[in-house]
C-alpha positions as CSV (number, residue, x, y, z in Angstrom):
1,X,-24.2,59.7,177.4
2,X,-23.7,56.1,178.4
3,X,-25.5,54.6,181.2
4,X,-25.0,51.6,183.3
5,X,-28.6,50.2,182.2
6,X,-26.6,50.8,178.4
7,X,-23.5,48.3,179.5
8,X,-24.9,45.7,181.0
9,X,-27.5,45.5,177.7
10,X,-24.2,45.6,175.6
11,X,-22.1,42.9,177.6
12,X,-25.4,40.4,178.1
13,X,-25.4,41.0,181.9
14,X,-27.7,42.1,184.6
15,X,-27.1,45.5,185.8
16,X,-26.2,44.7,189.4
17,X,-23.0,42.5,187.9
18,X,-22.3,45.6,185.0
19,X,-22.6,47.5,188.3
20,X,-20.0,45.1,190.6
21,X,-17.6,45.1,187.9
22,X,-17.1,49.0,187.1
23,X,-17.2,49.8,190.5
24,X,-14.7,47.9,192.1
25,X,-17.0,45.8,194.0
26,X,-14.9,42.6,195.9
27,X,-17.9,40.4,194.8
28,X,-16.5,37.5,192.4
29,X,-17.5,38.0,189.2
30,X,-15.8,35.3,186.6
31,X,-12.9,36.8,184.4
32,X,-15.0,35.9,181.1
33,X,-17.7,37.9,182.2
34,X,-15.6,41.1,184.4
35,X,-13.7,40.9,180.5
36,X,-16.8,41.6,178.5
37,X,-18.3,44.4,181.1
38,X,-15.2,46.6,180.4
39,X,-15.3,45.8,176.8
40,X,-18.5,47.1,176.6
41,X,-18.0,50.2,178.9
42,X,-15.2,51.0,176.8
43,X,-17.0,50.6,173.5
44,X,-20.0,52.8,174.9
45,X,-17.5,55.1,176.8
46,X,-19.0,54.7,179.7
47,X,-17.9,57.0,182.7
48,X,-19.6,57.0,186.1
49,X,-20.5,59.8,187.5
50,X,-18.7,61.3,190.4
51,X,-22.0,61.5,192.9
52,X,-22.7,57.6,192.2
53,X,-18.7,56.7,192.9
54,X,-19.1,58.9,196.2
55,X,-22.6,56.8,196.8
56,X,-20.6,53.1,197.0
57,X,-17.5,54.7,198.6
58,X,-16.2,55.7,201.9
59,X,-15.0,59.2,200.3
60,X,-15.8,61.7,197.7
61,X,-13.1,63.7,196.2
62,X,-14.0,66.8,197.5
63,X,-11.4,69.1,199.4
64,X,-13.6,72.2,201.3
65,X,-11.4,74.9,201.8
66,X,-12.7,77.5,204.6
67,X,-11.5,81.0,204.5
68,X,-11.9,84.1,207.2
69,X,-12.6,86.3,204.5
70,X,-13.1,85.1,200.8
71,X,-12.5,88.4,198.8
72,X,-9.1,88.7,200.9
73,X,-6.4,88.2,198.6
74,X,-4.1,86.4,201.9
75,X,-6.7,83.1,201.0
76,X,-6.6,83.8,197.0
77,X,-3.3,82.8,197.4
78,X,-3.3,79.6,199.6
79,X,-7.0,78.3,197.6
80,X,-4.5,78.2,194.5
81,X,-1.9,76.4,196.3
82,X,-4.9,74.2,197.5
83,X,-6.5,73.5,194.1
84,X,-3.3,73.3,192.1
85,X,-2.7,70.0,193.7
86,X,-5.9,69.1,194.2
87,X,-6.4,69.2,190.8
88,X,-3.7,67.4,189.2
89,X,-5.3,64.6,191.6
90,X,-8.4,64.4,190.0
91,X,-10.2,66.3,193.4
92,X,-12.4,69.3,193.4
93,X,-11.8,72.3,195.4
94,X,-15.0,73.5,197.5
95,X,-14.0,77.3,198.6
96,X,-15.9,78.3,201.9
97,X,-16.5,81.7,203.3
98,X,-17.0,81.7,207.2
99,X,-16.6,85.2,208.1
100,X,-14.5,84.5,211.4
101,X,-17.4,83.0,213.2
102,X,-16.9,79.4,214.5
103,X,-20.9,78.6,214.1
104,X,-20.2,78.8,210.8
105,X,-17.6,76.7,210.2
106,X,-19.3,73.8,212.3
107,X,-21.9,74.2,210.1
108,X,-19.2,73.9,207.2
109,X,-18.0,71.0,208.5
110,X,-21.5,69.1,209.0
111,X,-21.8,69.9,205.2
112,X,-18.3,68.2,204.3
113,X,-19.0,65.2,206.3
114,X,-22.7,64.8,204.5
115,X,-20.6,65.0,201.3
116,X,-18.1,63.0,202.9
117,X,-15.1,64.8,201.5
118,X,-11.8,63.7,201.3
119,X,-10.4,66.6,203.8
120,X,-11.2,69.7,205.3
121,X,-8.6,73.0,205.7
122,X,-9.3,75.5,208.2
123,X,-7.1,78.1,206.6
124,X,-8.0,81.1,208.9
125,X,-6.8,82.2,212.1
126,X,-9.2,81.5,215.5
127,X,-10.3,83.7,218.1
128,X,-8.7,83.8,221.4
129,X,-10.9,82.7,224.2
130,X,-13.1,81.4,221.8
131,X,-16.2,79.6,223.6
132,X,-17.1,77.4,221.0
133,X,-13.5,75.9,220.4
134,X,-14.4,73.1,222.7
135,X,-17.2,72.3,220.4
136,X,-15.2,72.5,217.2
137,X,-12.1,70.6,218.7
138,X,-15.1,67.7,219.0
139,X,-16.7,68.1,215.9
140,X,-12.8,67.9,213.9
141,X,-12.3,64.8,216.0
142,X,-16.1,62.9,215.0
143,X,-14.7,64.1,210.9
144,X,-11.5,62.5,211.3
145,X,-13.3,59.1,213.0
146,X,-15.1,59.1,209.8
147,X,-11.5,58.9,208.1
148,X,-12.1,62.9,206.8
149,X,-8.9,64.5,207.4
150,X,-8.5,68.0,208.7
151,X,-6.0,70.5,208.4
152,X,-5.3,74.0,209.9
153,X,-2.7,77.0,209.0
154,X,-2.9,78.4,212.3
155,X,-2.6,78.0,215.4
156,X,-5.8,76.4,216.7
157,X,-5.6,73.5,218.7
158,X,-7.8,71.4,216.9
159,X,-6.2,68.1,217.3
160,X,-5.6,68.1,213.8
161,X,-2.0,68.8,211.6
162,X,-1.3,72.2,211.4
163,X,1.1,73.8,208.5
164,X,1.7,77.1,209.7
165,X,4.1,80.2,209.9
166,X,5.3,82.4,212.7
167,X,3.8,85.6,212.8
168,X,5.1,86.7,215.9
169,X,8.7,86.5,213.9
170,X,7.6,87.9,211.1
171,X,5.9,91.1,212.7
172,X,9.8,91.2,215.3
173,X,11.4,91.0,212.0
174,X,9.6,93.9,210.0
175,X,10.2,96.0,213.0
176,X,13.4,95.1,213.5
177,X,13.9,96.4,210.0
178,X,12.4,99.9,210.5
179,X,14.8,100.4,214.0
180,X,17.8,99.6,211.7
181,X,16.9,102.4,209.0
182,X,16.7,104.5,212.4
183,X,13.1,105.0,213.5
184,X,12.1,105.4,216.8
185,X,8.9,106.4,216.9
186,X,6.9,103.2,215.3
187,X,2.9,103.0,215.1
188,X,2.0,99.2,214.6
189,X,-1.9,99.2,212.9
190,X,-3.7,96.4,214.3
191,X,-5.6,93.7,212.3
192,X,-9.2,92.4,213.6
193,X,-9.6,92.8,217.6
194,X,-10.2,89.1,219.3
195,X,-7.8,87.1,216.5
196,X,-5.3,85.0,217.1
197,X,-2.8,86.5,214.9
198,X,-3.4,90.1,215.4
199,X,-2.3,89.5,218.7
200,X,0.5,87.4,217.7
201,X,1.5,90.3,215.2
202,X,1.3,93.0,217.9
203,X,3.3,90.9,220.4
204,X,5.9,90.5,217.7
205,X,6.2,94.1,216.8
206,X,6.2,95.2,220.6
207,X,8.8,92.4,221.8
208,X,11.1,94.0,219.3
209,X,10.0,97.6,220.4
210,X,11.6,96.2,223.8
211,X,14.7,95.2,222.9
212,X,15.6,98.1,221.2
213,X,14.4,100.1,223.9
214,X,11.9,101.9,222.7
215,X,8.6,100.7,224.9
216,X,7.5,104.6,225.6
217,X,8.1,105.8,222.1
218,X,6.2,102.8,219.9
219,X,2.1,103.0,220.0
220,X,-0.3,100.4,218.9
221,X,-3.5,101.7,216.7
222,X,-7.1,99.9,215.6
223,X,-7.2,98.9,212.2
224,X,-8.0,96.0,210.3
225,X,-6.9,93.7,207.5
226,X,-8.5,95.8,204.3
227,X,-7.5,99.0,202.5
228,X,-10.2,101.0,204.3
229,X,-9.0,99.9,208.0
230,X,-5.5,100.7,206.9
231,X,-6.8,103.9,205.5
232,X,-9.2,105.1,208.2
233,X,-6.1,104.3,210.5
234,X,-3.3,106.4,208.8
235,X,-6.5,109.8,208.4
236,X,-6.3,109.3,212.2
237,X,-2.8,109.7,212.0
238,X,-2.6,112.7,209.9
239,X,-4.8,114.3,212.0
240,X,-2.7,114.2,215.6
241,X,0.3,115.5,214.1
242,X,3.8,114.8,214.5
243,X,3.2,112.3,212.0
244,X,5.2,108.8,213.6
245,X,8.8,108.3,211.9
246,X,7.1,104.7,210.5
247,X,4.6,102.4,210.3
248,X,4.2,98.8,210.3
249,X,0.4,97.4,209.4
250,X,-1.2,94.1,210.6
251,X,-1.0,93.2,206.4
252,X,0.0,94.4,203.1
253,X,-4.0,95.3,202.5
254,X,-4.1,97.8,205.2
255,X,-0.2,99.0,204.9
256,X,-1.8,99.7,201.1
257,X,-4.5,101.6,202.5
258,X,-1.7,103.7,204.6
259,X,0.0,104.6,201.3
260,X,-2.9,105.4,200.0
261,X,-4.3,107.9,202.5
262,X,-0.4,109.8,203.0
263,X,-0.1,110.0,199.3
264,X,-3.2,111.3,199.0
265,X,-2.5,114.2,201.6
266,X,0.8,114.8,200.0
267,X,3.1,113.2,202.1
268,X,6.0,111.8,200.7
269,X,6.9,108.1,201.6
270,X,8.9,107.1,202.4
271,X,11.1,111.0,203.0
272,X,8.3,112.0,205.8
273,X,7.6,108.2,206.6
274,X,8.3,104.8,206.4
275,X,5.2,102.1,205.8
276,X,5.7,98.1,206.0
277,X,3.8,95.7,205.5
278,X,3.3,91.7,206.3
279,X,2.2,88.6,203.9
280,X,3.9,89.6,200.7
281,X,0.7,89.6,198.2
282,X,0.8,90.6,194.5
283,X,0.0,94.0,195.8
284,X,2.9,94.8,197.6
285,X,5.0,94.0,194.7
286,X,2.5,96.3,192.7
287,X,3.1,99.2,194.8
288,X,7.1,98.3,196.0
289,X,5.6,97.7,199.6
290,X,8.5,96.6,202.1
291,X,6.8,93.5,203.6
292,X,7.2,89.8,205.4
293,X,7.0,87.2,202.1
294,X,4.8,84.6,203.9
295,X,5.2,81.0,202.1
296,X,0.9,80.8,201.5
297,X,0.9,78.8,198.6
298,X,3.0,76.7,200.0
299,X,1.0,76.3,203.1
300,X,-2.3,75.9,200.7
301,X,-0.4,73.1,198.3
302,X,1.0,71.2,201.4
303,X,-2.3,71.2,203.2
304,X,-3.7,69.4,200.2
305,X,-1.0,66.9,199.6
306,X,-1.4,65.8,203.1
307,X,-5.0,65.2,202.7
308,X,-4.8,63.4,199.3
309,X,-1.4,61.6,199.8
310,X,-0.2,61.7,203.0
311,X,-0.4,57.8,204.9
312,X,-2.7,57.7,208.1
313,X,-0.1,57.6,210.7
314,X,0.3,61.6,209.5
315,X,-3.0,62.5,210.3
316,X,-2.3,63.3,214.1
317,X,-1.4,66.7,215.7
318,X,1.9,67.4,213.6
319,X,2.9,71.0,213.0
320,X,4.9,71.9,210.2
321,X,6.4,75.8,210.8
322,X,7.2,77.2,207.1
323,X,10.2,79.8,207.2
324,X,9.4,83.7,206.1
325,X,11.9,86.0,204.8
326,X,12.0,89.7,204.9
327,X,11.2,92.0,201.7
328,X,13.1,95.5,201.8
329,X,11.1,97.8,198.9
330,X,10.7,101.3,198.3
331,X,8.2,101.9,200.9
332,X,11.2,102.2,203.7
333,X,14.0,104.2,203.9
334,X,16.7,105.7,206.6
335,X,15.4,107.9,209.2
């Protein structure tokens, strides 16, 4: 491979003009000379690398990406969105796992502004009450002084765009489903105690518990957002018998995990019961889960187009709400 040292020998120049000339510099450089550099470049097929581009400018192309959970499939889907059009840029995708804990991502962060990345998504949901948002909410705003642009697809408040859905709707809507097949008694598993959206999911499925008028016959349950919390959940419920008429979990992992554990004892969904889910992930459609399609690539692929192409009157504290739509599958059925 080609180095700078090997163009400025084959154009008859000193290094520090091959070097102004193939890297944009504004330095004047006569045309004769700025002619022969690229000849020679392109003769030797020269190509800088990407760390000594970053090195002379304000930028890398680097996108960091950082996700609640990485083996959940809910961020699979928007890191694809993400890196499909970060690709066809000619930007690289930096995936991040932060495990729900905001330490971690202000460490994240401090690591994308050392690389000095072209943007930075926070695609998971924060916690309520949080006592290091304050901190966070600062360290976005030093990033984006540094002209790093950040991102979020929740509701965060971190003076930053956000690109986000309503959960509240979709869990209303799911319910809202299940009353219209008939069901009454409704047991809504929870996702991760202290998030954001697991509240937002439970107040959606008890404001539309309300209006039907069923407040004393709906429950909320612990769970989680895997197949083992939606599992563990539905054992529970097997075990305190009358089984509820349906059941609505926080997502399509642990509404999988409910299948699971009733198949497994021999109850038939949904004759005996009714099981729904929310996002809409390859596995619903795997199993014929009735679910809340949630737009994520969408929200991954618009996330990165605002960082790559969007002008710098967008970057401000902009929310875009995607719309969701309701999936009736085999999972659901009339009372």
């Amino acid at each position: 491979m080609s180095s700078l040292v090997d163009v400025a020998r084959e154009a008859g120049v000193a290094v520090a003009t091959a070097s102004r000339v193939l890297s944009g510099s504004a330095h004047p450089v006569a045309a004769a000379t700025r002619a022969k550099v690229l000849a020679a470049a392109e003769r030797l097929e020269y190509s800088p690398s990407a760390l000594a581009r970053a090195m002379v400018s304000p930028h890398s192309r680097l996108v960091g990406v950082l996700v609640s959970d990485i083996v959940n499939p809910y961020f699979s889907v928007i890191a694809r969105g993400v890196d499909d059009v970060a690709t066809k840029a000619g930007y690289v995708t930096m995936l991040s796992n932060v495990d729900r804990r905001t330490d971690t991502e202000l460490g994240r962060l401090r690591v994308m502004r050392d690389y000095r990345a072209a943007g930075v998504i926070f695609a998971g949901s924060g916690l309520d009450g949080d006592p290091r948002l304050p901190d966070l909410v600062k360290a976005v705003g030093q990033a984006r002084e540094q002209g790093i642009r950040a991102v979020a697809l929740a509701d965060r408040a971190l003076g930053c765009p956000t690109i986000t859905v309503d959960n509240h709707a979709a869990a209303h809507d799911v319910t809202d489903h299940l009353v219209s097949l008939g069901h009454r008694r409704i047991v809504f598993i929870e996702g991760p105690p202290g998030m954001t959206v697991t509240r937002q999911r439970r107040e959606g499925f008890l404001a539309c518990a309300a209006a039907a008028g069923l407040t004393e016959e709906v429950r909320c349950v612990p769970g989680g957002f895997d197949h083992e919390a939606g599992h563990a959940a539905a054992l529970r419920l097997i075990a305190r018998p009358p089984l509820p008429d349906a059941v609505v979990a926080a997502n399509d992992e642990a509404a999988v995990g409910v299948l699971s554990a009733l198949r497994q004892a021999g109850i038939d969904v949904p004759g005996e019961i009714s099981v729904a889910g929310i996002n809409d992930l390859g596995v619903a459609r795997h199993v014929g889960l009735t679910t809340v399609s949630l737009p994520l690539y969408e929200m991954g692929a618009m996330a990165a187009r605002h960082i790559i192409d969007a002008p710098p009157a967008a970057d401000s504290g902009a929310a875009t709400l995607l719309s969701h739509r309701l999936v009736p599958r085999e999972t659901t059925a009339g009372r």
